[in-house]
N, CA, C and O atoms as CSV, one atom per row, in Angstrom:
chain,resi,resn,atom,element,x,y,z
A,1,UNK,N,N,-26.299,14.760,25.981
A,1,UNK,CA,C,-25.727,13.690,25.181
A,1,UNK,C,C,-26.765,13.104,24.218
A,1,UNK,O,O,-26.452,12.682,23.105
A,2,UNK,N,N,-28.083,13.098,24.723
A,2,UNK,CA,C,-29.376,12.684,23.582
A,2,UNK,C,C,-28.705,13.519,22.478
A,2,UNK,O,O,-28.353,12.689,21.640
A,3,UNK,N,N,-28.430,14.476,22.150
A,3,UNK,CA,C,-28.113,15.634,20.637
A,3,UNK,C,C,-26.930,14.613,19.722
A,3,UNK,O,O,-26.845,14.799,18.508
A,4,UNK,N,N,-26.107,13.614,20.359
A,4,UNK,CA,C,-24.991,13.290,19.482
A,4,UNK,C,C,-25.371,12.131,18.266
A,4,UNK,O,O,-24.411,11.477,17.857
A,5,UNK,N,N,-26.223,11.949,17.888
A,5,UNK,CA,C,-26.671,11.075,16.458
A,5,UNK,C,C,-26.731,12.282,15.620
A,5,UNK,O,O,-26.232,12.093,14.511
A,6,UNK,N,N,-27.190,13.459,15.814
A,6,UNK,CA,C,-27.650,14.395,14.945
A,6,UNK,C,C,-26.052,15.412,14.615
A,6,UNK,O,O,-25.746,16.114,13.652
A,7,UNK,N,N,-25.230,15.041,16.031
A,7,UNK,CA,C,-23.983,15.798,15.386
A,7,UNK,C,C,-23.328,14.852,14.815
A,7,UNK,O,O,-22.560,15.288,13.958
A,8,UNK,N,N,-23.311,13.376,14.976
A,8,UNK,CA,C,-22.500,12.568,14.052
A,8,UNK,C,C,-23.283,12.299,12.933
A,8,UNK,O,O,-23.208,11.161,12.469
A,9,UNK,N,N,-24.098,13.198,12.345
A,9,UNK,CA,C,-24.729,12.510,10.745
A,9,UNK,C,C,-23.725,12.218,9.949
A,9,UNK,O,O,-22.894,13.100,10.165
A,10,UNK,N,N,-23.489,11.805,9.494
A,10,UNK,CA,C,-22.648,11.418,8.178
A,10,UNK,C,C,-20.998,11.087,8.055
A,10,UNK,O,O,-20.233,11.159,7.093
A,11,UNK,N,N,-20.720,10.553,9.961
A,11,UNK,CA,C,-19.732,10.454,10.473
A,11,UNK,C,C,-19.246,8.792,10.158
A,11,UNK,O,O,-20.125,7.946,10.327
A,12,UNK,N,N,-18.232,8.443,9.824
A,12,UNK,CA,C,-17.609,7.049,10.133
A,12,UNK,C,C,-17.040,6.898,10.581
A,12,UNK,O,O,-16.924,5.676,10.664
A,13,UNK,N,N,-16.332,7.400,11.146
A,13,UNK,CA,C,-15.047,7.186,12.043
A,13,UNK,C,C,-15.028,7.990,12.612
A,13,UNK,O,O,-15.292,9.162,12.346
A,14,UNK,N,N,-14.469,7.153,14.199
A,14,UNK,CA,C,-14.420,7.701,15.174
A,14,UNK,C,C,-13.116,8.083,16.536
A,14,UNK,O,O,-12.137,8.170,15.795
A,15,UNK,N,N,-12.818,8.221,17.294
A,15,UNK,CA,C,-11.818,8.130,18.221
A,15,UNK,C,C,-12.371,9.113,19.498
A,15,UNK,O,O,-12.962,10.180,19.334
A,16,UNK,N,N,-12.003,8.437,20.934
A,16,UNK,CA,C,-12.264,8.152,22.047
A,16,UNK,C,C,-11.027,8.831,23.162
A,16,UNK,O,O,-10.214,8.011,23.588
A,17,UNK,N,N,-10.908,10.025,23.545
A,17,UNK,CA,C,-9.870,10.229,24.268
A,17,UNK,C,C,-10.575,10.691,25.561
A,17,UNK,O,O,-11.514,11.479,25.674
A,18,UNK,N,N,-9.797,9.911,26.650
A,18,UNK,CA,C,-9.736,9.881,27.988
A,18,UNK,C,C,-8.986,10.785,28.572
A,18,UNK,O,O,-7.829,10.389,28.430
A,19,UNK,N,N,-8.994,12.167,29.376
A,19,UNK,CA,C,-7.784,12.861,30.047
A,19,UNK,C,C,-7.642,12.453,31.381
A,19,UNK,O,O,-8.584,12.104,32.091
A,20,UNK,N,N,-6.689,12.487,31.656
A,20,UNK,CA,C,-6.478,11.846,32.598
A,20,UNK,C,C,-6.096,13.371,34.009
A,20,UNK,O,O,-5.437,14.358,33.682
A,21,UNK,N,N,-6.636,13.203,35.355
A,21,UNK,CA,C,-6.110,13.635,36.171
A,21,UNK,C,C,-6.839,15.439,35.444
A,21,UNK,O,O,-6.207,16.477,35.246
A,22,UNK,N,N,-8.032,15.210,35.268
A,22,UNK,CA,C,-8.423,16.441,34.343
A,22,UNK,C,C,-8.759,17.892,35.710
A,22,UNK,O,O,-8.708,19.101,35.484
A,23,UNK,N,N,-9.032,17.322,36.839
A,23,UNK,CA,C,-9.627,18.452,37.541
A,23,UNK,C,C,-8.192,19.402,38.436
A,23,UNK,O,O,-8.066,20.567,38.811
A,24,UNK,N,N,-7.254,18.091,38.493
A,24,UNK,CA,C,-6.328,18.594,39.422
A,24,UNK,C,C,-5.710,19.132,38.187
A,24,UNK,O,O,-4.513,18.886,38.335
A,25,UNK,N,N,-5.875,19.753,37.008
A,25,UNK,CA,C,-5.039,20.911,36.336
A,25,UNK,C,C,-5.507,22.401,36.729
A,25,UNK,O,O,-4.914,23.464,36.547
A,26,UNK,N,N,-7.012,22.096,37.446
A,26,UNK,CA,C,-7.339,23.447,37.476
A,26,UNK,C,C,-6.981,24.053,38.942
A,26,UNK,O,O,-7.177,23.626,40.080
A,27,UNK,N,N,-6.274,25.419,38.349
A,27,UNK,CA,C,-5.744,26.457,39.520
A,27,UNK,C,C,-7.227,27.112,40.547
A,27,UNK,O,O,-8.134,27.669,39.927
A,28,UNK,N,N,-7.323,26.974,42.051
A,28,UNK,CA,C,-7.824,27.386,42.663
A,28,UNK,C,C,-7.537,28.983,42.089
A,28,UNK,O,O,-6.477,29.397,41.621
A,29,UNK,N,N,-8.924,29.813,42.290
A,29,UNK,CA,C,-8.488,30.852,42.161
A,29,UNK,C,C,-7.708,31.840,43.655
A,29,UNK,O,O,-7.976,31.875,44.856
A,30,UNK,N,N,-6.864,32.401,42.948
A,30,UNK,CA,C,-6.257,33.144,44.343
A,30,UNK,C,C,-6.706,33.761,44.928
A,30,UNK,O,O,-7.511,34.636,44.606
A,31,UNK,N,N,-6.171,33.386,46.371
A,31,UNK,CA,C,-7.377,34.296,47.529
A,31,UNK,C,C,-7.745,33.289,48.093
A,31,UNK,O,O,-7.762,33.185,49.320
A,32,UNK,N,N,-8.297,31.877,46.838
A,32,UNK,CA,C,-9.348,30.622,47.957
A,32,UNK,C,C,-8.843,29.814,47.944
A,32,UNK,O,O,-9.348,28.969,47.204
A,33,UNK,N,N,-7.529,29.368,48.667
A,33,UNK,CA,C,-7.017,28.370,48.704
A,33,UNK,C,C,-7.835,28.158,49.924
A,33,UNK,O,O,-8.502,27.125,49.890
A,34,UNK,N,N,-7.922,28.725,50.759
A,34,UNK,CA,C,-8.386,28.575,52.350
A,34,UNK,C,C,-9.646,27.879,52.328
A,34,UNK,O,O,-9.926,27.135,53.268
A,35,UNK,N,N,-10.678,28.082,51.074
A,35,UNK,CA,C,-11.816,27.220,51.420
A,35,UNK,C,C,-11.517,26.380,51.401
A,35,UNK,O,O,-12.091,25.687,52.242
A,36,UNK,N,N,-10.422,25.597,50.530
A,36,UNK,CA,C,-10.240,23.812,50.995
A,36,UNK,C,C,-9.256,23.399,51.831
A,36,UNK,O,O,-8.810,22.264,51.663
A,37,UNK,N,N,-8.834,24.070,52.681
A,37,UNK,CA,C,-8.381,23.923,53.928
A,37,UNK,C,C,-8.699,22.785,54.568
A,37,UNK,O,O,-9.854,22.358,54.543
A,38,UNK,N,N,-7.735,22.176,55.202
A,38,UNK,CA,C,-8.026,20.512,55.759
A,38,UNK,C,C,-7.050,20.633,56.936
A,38,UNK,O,O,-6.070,21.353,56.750
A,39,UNK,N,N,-7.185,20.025,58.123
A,39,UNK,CA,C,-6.334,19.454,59.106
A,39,UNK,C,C,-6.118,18.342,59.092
A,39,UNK,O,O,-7.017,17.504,59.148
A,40,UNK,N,N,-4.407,17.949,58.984
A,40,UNK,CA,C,-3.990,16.349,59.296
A,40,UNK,C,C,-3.561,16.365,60.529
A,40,UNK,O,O,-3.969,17.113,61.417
A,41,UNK,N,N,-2.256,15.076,60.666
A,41,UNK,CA,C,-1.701,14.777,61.376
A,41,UNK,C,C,-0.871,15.981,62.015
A,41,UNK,O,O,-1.025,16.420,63.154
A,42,UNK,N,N,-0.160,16.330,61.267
A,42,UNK,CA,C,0.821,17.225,61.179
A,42,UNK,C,C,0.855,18.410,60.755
A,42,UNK,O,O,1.915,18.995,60.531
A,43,UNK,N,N,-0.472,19.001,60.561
A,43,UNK,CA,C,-0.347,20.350,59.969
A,43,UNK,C,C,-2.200,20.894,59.139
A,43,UNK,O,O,-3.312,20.384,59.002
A,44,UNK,N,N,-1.550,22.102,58.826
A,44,UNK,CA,C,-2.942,22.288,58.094
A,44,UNK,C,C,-2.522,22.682,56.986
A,44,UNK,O,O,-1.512,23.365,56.811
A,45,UNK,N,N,-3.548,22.129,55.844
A,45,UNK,CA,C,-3.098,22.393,54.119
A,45,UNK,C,C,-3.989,23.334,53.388
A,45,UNK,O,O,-5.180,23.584,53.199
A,46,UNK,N,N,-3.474,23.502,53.253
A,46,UNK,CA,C,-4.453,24.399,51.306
A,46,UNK,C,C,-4.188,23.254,50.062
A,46,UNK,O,O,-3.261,22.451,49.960
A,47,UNK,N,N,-5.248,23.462,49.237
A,47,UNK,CA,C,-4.941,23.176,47.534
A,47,UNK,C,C,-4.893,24.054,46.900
A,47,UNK,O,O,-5.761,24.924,46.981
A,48,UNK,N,N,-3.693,24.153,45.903
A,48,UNK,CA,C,-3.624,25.175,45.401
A,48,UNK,C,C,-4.893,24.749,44.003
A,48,UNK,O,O,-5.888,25.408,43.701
A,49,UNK,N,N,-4.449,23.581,43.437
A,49,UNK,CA,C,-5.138,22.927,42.565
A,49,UNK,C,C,-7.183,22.108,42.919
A,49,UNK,O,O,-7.645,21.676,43.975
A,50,UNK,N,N,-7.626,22.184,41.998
A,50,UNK,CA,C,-9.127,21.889,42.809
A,50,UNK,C,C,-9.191,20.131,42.900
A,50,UNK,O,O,-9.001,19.447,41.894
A,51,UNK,N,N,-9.408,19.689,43.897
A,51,UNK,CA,C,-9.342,18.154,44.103
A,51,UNK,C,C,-10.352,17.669,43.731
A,51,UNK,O,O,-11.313,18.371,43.416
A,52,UNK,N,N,-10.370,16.507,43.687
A,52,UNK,CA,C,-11.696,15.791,43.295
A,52,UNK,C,C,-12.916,16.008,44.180
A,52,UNK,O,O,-12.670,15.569,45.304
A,53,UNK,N,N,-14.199,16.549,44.087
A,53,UNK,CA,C,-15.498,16.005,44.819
A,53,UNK,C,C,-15.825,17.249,45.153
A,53,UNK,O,O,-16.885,17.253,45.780
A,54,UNK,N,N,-15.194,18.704,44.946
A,54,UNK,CA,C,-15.558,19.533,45.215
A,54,UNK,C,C,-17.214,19.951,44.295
A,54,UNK,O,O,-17.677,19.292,43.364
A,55,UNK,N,N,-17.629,20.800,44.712
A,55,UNK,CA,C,-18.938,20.891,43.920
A,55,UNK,C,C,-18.857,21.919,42.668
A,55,UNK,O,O,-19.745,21.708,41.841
A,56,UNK,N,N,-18.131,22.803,42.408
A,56,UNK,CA,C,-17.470,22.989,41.169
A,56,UNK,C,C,-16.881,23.133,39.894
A,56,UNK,O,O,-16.864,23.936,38.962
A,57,UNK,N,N,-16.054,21.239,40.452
A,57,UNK,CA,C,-15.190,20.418,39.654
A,57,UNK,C,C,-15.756,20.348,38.293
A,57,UNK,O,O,-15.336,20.961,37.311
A,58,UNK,N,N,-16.776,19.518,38.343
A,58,UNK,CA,C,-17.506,19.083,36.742
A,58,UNK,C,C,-17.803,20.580,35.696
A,58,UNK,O,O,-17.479,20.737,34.519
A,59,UNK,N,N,-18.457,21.453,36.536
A,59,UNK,CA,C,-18.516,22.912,35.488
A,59,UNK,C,C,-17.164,23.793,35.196
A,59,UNK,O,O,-16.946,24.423,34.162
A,60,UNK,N,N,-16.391,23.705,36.223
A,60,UNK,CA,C,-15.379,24.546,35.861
A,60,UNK,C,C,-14.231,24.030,34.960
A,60,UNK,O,O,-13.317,24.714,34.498
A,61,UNK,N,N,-14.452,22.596,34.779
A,61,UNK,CA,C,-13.524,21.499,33.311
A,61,UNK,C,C,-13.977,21.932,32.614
A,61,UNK,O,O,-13.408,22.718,31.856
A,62,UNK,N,N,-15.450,21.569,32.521
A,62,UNK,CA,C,-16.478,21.648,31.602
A,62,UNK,C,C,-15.756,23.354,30.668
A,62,UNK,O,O,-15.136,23.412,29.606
A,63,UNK,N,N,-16.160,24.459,31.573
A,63,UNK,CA,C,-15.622,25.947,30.834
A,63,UNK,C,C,-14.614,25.346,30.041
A,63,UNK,O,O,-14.560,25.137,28.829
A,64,UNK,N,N,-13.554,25.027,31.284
A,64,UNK,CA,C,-11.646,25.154,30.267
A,64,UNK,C,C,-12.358,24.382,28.929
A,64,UNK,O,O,-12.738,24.968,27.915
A,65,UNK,N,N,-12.436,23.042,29.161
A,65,UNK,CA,C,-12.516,22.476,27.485
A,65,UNK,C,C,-13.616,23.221,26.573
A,65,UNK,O,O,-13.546,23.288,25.345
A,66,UNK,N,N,-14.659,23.778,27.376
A,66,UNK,CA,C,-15.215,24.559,25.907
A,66,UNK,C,C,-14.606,25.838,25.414
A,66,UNK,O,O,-14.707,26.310,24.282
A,67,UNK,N,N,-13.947,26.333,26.461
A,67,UNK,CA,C,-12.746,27.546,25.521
A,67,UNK,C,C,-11.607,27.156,24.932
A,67,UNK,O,O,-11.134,27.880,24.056
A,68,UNK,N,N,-11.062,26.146,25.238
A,68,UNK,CA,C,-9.927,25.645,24.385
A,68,UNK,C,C,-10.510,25.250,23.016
A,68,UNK,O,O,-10.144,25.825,21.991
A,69,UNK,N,N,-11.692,23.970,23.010
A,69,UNK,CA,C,-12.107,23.792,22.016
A,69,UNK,C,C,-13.522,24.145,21.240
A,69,UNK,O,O,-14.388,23.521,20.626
A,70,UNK,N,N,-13.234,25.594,21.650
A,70,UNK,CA,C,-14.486,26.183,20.983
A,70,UNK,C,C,-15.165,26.392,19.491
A,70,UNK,O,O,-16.321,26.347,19.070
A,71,UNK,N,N,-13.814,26.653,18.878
A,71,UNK,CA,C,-14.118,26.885,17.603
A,71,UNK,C,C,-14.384,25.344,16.513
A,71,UNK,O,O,-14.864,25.438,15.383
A,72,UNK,N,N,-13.967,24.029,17.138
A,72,UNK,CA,C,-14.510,22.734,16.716
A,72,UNK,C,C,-15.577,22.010,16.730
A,72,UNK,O,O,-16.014,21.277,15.843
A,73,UNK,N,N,-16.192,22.346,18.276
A,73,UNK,CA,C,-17.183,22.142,19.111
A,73,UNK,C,C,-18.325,21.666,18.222
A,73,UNK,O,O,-19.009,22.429,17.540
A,74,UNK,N,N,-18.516,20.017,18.301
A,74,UNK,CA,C,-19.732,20.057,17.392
A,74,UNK,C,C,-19.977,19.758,15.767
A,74,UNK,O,O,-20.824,19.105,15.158
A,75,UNK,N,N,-18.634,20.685,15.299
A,75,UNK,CA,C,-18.282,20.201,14.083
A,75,UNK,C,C,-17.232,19.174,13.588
A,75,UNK,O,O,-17.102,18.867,12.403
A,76,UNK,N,N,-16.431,18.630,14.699
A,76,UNK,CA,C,-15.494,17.738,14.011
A,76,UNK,C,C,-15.458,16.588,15.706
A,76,UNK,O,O,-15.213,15.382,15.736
A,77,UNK,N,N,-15.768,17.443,16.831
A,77,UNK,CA,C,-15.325,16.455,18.102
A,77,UNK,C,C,-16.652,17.115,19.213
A,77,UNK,O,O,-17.134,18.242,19.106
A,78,UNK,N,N,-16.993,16.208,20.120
A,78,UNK,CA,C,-17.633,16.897,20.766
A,78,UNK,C,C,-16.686,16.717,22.583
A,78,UNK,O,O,-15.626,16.102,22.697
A,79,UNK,N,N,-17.254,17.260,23.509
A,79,UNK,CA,C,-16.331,17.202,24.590
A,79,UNK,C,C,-17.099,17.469,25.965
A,79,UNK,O,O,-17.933,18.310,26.299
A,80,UNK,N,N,-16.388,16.263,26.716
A,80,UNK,CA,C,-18.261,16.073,27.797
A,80,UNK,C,C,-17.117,15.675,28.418
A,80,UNK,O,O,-16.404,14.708,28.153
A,81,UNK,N,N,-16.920,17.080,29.863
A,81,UNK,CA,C,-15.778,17.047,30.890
A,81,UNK,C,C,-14.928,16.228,30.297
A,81,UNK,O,O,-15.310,16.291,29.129
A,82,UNK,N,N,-13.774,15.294,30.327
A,82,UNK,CA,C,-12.700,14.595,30.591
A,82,UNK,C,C,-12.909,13.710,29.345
A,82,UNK,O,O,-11.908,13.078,29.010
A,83,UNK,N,N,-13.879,13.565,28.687
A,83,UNK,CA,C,-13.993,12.394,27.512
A,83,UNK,C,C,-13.948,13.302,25.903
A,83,UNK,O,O,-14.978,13.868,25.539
A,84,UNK,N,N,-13.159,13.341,25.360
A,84,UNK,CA,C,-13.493,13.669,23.756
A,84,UNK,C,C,-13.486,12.836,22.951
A,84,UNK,O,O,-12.669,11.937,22.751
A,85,UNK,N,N,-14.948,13.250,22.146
A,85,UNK,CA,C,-15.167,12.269,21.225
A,85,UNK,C,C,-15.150,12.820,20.164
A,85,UNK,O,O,-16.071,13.627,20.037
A,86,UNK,N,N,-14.000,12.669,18.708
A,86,UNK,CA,C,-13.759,13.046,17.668
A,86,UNK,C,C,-14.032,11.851,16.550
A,86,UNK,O,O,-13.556,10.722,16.427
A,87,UNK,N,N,-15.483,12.969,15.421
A,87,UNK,CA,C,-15.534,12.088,14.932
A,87,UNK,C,C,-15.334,12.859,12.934
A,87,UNK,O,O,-15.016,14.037,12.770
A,88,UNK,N,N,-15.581,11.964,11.805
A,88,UNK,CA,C,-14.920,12.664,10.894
A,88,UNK,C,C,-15.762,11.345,9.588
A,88,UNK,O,O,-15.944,10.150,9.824
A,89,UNK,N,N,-15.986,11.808,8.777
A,89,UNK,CA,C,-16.651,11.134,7.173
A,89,UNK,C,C,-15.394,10.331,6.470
A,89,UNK,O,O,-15.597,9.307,5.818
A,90,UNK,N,N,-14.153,10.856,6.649
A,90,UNK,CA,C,-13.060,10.127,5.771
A,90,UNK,C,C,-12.124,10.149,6.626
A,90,UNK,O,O,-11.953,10.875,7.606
A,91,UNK,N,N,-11.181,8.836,5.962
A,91,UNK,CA,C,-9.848,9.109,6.692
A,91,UNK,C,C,-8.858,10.299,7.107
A,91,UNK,O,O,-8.542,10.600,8.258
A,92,UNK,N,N,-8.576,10.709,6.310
A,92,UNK,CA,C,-8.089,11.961,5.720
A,92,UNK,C,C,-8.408,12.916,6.577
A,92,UNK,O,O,-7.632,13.420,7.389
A,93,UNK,N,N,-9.596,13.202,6.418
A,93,UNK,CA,C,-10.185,14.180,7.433
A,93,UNK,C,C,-10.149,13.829,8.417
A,93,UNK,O,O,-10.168,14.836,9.124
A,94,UNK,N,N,-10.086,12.633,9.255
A,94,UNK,CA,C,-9.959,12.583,11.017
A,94,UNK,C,C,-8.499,12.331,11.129
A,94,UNK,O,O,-8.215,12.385,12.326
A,95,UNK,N,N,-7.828,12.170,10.668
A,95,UNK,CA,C,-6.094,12.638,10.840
A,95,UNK,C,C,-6.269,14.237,10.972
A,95,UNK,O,O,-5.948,14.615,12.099
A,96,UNK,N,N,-6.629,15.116,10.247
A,96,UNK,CA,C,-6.605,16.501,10.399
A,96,UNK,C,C,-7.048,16.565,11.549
A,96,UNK,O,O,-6.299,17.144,12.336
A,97,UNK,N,N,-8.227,16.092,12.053
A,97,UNK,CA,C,-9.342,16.519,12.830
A,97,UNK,C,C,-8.420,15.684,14.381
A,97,UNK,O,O,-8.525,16.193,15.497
A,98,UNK,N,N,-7.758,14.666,14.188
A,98,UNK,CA,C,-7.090,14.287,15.873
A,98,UNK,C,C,-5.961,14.928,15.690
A,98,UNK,O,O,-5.249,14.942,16.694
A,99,UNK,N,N,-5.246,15.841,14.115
A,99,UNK,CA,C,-4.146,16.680,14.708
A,99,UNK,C,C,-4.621,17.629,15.912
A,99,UNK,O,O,-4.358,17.672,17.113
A,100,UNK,N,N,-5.378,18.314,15.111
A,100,UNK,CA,C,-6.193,19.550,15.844
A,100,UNK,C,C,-6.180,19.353,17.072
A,100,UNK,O,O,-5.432,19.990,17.812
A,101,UNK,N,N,-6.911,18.542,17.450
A,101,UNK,CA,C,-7.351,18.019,18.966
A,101,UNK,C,C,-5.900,18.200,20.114
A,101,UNK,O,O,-5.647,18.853,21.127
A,102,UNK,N,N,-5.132,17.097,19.153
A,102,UNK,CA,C,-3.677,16.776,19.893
A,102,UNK,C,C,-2.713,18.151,20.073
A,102,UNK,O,O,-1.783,18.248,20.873
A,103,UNK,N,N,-3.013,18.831,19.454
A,103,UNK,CA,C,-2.397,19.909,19.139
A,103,UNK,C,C,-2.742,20.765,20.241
A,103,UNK,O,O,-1.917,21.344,20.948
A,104,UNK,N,N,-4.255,20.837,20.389
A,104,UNK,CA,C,-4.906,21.818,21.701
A,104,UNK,C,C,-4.546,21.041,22.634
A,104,UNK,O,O,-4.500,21.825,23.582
A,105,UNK,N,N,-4.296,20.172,22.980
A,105,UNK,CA,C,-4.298,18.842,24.263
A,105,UNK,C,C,-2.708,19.745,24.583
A,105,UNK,O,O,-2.667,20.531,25.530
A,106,UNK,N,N,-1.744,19.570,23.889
A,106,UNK,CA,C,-0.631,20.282,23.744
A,106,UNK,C,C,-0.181,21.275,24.318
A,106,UNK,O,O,0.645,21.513,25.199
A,107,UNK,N,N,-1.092,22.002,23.455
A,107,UNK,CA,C,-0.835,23.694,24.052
A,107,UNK,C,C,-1.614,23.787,25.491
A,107,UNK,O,O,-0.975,24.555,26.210
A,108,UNK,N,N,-2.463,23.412,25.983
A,108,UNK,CA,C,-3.036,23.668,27.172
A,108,UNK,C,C,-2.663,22.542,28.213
A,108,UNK,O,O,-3.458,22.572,29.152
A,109,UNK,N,N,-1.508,21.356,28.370
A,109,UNK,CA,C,-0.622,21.054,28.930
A,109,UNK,C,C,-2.094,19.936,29.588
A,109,UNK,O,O,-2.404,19.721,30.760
A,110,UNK,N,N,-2.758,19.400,28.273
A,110,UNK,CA,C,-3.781,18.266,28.548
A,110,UNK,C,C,-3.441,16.942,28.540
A,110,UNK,O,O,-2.893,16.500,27.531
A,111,UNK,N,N,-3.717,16.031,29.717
A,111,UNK,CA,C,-3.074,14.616,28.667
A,111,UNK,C,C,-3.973,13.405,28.667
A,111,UNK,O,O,-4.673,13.398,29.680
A,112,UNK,N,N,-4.141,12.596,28.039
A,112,UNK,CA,C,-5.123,11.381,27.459
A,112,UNK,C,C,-4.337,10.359,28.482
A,112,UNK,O,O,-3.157,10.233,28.811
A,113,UNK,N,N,-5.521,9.713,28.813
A,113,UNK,CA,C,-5.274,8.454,29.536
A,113,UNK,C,C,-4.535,7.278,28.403
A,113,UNK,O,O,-5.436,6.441,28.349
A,114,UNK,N,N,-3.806,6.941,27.805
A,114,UNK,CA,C,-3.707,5.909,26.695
A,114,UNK,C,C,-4.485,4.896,26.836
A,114,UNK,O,O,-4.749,4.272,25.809
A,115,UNK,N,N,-4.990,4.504,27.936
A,115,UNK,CA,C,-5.543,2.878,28.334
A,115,UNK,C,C,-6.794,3.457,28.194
A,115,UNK,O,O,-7.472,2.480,28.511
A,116,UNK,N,N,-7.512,4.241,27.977
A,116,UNK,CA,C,-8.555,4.503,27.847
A,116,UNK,C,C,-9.378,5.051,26.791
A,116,UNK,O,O,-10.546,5.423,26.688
A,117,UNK,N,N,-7.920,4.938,25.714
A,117,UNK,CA,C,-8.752,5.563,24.398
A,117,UNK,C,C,-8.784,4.718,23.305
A,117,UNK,O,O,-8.155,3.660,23.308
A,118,UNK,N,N,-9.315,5.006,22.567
A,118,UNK,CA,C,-9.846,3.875,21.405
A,118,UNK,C,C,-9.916,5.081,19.992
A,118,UNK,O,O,-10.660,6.059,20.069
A,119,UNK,N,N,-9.102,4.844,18.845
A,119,UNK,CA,C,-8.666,5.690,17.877
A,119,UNK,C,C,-8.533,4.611,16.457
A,119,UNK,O,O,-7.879,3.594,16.226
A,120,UNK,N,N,-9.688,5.576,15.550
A,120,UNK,CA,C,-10.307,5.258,14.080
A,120,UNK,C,C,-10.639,4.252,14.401
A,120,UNK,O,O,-9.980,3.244,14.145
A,121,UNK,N,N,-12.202,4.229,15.311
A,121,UNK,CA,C,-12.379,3.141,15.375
A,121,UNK,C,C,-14.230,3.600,14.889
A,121,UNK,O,O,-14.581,4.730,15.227
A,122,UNK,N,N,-15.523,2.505,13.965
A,122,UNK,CA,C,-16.242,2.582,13.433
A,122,UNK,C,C,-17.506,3.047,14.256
A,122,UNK,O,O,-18.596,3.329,13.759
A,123,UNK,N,N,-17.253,3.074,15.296
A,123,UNK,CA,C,-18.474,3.574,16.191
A,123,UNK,C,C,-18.056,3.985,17.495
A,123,UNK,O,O,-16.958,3.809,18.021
A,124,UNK,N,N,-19.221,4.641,18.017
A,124,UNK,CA,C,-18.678,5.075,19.790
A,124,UNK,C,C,-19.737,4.564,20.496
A,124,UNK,O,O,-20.960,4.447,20.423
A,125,UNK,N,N,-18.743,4.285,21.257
A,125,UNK,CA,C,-20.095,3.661,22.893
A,125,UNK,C,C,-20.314,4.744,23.480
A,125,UNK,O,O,-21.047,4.773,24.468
């Protein structure tokens, strides 16, 4: 994250998207449901999906969003697990630049926390 002054040179505007529920999209691969195997009350479970806290979790988001948004990466948004930060020199251009985004969010069945995002706004925390 030290690198992001040097990818926002000449950036003014900005926007802040939160995904929400980002790890439980990813499919255990088949075969390992059994490593997360748990006993309750009533039974014993698999996840099919990867739950939170596994050791994993953070790199294997990390992949999905850099292959979805690979070809942007850097030049218009950057993307650090579950947070994208899209940023853009003119208006104009960050309407294009959060179609894009929204568009991949879309097709790969991603979704933004609303309460957590902050859009064309002059700086990022």
């Amino acid at each position: 994250m030290n690198q992001l002054p040097t990818v926002f040179n000449g950036a003014t505007i900005f926007s802040n998207i939160d995904l929400c529920g980002a790890y439980n999209l990813l499919r255990i691969k088949e075969g390992n449901e059994h490593l997360t195997a748990f006993r309750a009350k009533y039974g014993s479970y698999e996840y099919f999906v990867m739950p939170f806290g596994l050791t994993n979790d953070p790199a294997s988001f990390q992949n999905l969003v850099n292959d979805i948004f690979l070809d942007f990466l850097d030049i218009s948004f950057v993307v650090y697990l579950d947070h994208i930060i899209v940023f853009s020199s003119s208006k104009e251009e960050h309407v294009k630049h959060m179609a894009s985004v929204l568009q991949r969010l879309r097709d790969n069945n991603l979704f933004a926390k609303d309460s957590k995002c902050a859009f064309h706004a002059s700086s990022v925390e």
